[in-house]
Every structure is written in structure tokens, then in C-alpha cells.
C-alpha positions in Angstrom: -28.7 5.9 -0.2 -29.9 7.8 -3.4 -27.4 10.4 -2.1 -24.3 7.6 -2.3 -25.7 5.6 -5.2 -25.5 9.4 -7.2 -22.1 10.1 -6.7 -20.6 6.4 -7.2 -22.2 7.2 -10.7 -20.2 9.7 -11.2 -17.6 9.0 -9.6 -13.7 9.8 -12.0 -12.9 6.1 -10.7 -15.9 4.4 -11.9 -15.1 3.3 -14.9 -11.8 1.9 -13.7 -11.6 -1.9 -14.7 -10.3 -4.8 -11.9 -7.4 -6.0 -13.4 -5.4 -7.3 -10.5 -7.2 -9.8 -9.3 -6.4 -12.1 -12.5 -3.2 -10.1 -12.9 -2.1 -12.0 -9.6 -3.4 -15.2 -10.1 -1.3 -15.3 -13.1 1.9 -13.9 -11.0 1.2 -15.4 -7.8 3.7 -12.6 -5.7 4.8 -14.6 -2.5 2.9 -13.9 1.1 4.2 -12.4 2.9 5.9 -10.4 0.1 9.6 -10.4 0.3 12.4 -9.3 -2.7 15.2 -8.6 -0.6 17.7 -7.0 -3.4 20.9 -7.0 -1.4 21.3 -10.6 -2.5 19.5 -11.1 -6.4 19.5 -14.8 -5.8 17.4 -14.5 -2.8 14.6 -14.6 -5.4 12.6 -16.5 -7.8 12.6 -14.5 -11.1 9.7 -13.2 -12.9 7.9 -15.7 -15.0 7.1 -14.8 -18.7 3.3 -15.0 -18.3 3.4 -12.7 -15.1 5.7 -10.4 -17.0 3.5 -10.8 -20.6 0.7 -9.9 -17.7 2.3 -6.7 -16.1 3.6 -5.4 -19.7 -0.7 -5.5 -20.8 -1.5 -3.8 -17.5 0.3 -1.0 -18.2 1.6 -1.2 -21.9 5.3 -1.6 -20.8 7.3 -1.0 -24.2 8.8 -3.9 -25.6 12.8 -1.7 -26.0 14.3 0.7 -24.0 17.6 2.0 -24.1 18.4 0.2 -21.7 16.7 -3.4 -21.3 18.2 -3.4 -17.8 15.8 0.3 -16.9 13.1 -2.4 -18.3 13.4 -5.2 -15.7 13.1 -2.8 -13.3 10.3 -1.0 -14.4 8.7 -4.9 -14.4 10.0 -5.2 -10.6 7.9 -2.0 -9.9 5.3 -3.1 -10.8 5.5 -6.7 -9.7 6.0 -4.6 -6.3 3.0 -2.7 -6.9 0.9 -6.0 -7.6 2.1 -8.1 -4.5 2.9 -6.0 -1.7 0.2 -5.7 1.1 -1.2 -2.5 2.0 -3.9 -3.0 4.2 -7.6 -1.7 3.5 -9.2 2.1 3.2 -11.1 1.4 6.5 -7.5 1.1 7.7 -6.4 4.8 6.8 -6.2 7.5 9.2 -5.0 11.0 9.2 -1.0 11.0 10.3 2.2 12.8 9.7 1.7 10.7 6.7 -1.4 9.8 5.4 -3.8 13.0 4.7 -7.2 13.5 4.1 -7.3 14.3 0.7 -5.9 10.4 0.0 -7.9 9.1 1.8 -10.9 11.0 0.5 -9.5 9.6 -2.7 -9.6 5.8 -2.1 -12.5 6.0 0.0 -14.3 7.1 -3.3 -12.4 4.5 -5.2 -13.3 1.7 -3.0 -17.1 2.7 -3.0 -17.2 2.8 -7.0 -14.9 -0.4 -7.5 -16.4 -2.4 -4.6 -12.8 -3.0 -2.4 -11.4 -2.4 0.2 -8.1 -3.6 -0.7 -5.8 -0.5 -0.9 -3.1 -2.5 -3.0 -5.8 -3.5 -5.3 -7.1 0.2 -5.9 -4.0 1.7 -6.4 -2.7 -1.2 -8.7 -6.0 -0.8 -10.4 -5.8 2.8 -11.1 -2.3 3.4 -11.9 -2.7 0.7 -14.7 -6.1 2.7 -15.6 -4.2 6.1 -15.8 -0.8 4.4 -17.3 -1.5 3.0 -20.9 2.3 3.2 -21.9 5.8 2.8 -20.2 9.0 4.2 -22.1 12.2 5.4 -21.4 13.3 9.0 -21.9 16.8 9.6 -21.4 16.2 13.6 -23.0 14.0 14.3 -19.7 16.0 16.5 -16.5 14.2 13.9 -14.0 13.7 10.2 -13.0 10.1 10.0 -14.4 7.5 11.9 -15.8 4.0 11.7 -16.8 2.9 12.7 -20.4 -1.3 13.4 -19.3 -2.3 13.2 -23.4 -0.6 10.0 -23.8 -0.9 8.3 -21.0 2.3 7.7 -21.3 4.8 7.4 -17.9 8.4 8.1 -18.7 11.2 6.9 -16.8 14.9 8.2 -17.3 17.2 5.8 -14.9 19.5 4.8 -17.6 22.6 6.5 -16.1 21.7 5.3 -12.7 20.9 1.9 -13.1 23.9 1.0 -15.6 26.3 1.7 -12.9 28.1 -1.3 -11.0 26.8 -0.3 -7.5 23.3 0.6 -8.4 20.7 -2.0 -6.7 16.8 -2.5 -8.4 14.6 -0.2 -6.5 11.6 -2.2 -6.8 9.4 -1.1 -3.7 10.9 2.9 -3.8 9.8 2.4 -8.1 6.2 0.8 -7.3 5.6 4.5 -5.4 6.4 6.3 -8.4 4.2 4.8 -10.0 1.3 5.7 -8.3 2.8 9.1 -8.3 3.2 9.2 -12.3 -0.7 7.7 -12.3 -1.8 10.1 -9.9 -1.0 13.3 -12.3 -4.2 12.3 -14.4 -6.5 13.7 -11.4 -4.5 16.0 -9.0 -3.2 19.6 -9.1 0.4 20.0 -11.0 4.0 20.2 -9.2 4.5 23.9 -8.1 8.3 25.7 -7.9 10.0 24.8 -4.8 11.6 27.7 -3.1 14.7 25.9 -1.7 15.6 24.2 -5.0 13.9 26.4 -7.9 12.7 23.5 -9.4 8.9 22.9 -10.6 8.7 19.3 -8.7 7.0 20.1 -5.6 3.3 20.6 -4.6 1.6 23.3 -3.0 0.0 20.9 -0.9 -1.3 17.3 0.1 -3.7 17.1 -2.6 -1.1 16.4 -5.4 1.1 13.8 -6.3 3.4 13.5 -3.8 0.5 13.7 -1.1 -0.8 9.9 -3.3 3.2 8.9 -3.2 3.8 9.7 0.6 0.7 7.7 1.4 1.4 4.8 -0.7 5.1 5.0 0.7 4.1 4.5 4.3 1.2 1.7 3.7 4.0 -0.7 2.5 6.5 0.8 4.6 3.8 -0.6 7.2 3.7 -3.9 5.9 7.2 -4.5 5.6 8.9 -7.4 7.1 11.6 -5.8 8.7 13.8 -8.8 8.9 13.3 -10.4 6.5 13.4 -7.4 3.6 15.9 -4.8 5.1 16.7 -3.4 2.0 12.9 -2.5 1.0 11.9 -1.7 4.1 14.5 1.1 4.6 14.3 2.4 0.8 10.0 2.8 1.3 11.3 4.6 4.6 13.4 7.1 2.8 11.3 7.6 -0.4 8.1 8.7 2.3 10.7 10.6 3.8 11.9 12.5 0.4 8.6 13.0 -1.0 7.4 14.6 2.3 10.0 17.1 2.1 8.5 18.3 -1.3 5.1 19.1 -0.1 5.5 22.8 0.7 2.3 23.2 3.1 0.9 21.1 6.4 
């Protein structure tokens, strides 16, 4: 017990602050979650005070670019807040789900008290994410700027097409791939592409995004939120792909 009480003390999460519990009282996300995106009037839109809420979580700028890259970047996150995930005691090792996450949140959950995997990742992204712009000068989708806190997202092209669709769910695991750069190891070159935005193995970024993918992949409703369901399916699939060892 001195043992446990020892590490929990110092624990990197400990000082992490519970901001989702009154985060989603104010929002009040639907249960079972559902935003199915194929059809936009399938769903309420956000309220001001849930956005006002999410935009203080994670100091969402007030302009981008594009205002459009903006209400997704508040869809992400609204994702983040009200999809189901399940609990730690719930994690095992899979094609998926590796140790070195679940080492992770099984530290988390000690030092914060939870067992609620949405709440510790909604909890720590917002801890490591102080600031949300866009970028449109960066070579990829997001990035994460470790001095600033500061998570950049460059989908202005993308989004501003006619065809493009909000990518709420596949967004909210970026997100805890952005946060996740303020504790792991750095993207490494990947050989097949020869770019820096891959990881040497499950312990970085992509090992956090994979994980988070498949936990509300899990909890999808199938039926009743196609569109999410398949896009969580292909972003655990694509970030897989970039984690170079097994």
C-alpha cells in the first residue's frame, strides 16, 4: 500500500484536473451516442454553453481560416466527451490494444480515481491541449507544438470541398494522438513512405490513437451510426499501419 500510495504521488497524471464530469452535464451528449454525418439533420446541433464549455477545455481559438475547420474541431471534441469507451479494467492486450496503453491508463485511473476510459482520455487531452488553431503552412492534418500546448490542425483544403463529410469520431482520435505527444517517444521515418510520422513502436502516439480508435469502434452502434462506426474502423486500421514494430 505505501508502495502504490508512492507512485500515485508521483505519478505525470496526477495533477491532471476532472473536467468532464461538469463538462458533460453542461453538454448532455445523447446515450447511446449517435451523430450519424451521412444525413446533418439527423442531429441536434451543439448548444452555445456546451460549445463555450468545450472551447475552455481546450482553448479552442475563437477564428480560423476557416470557421467551417472550427465546427469540426468542436464535433471532435464533442465526440471525445460523449462517446462510451468502456473502463481500464476492461482493457486487454489485442491486435489493438498494447500494454504500454494500458500501463498508461491504468496509472491514470489510480492517480485520478476512475475507471472511466472516456473520462481519462477526455481529461488528459484537455490537460495536455491548452490551445487549438489552424495552420494551413503545416505538410500534415495536425500537429502538436509540445512548448505551447498548442494542437494544430490544417483541414482547410479538405473540409471546404463539396463532398467532404465532418469526421467527428476519426477527429476525437487525433486528438488524443496530438495530447499524447506531451508524454510519449517522437514519430520516427517510415521506411515505405520517407516521411517522419510513424513510431518505432507501441509506446508512441499512434500506439494511444490505435487504442482509443478501437474502444469506440467497440462501442459503436453499428446501425444506427454507420458512418462513424466504419470511419473509427479505418482510422485504427491506418494508424496501425504506421507503427513500424509488433
Amino acid at each position: 500500500m505505501i508502495l502504490l500510495l508512492a507512485l500515485t504521488a508521483c505519478s505525470p497524471y496526477r495533477d491532471i484536473e476532472d473536467r468532464w464530469t461538469a463538462t458533460r452535464a453542461v453538454c448532455q451528449p445523447p446515450e447511446p451516442f449517435v451523430r450519424d454525418y451521412i444525413d446533418p439533420d439527423s442531429y441536434d446541433p451543439l448548444t452555445d454553453a456546451c460549445r463555450e464549455r468545450l472551447a475552455q477545455d481546450f482553448g479552442v481559438a475563437e477564428v480560423f481560416d476557416s470557421m467551417k475547420v472550427r465546427e469540426y474541431v468542436f464535433e471532435a471534441l464533442f465526440n471525445l466527451l460523449g462517446r462510451d469507451q468502456g473502463t481500464v479494467h476492461d482493457l486487454e492486450v489485442g491486435e489493438y490494444v498494447r500494454q504500454p496503453f494500458i500501463d498508461a491508463m491504468t496509472e491514470q485511473a489510480e492517480a485520478l480515481e476512475t475507471d472511466d476510459l472516456g473520462q481519462l482520455l477526455y481529461n488528459f487531452s484537455a490537460f495536455h491541449i491548452a490551445l487549438i488553431i489552424d495552420d494551413t503552412s503545416i505538410n500534415e492534418g495536425f500537429r502538436y507544438v509540445d512548448e505551447e500546448q498548442a494542437m494544430l490542425v490544417n483541414k482547410t483544403f479538405e473540409v471546404e470541398q463539396d463532398a467532404a463529410l465532418p469526421n467527428g469520431s476519426g477527429w476525437a482520435t487525433f486528438v488524443v494522438h496530438e495530447a499524447s505527444h506531451a508524454v510519449v517517444p517522437g514519430h520516427v521515418l517510415c521506411p515505405d513512405w520517407g516521411t517522419p510520422n510513424c513510431d518505432a513502436d507501441w509506446t508512441g502516439a499512434y500506439g494511444f490513437q490505435v487504442a482509443t480508435a478501437w474502444r469506440l469502434h467497440e462501442h459503436c452502434d453499428v446501425d444506427a451510426d454507420t458512418y462513424n462506426c466504419s470511419l473509427l474502423r479505418d482510422e485504427l486500421e491506418d494508424s496501425r499501419e504506421r507503427i513500424l514494430a509488433d
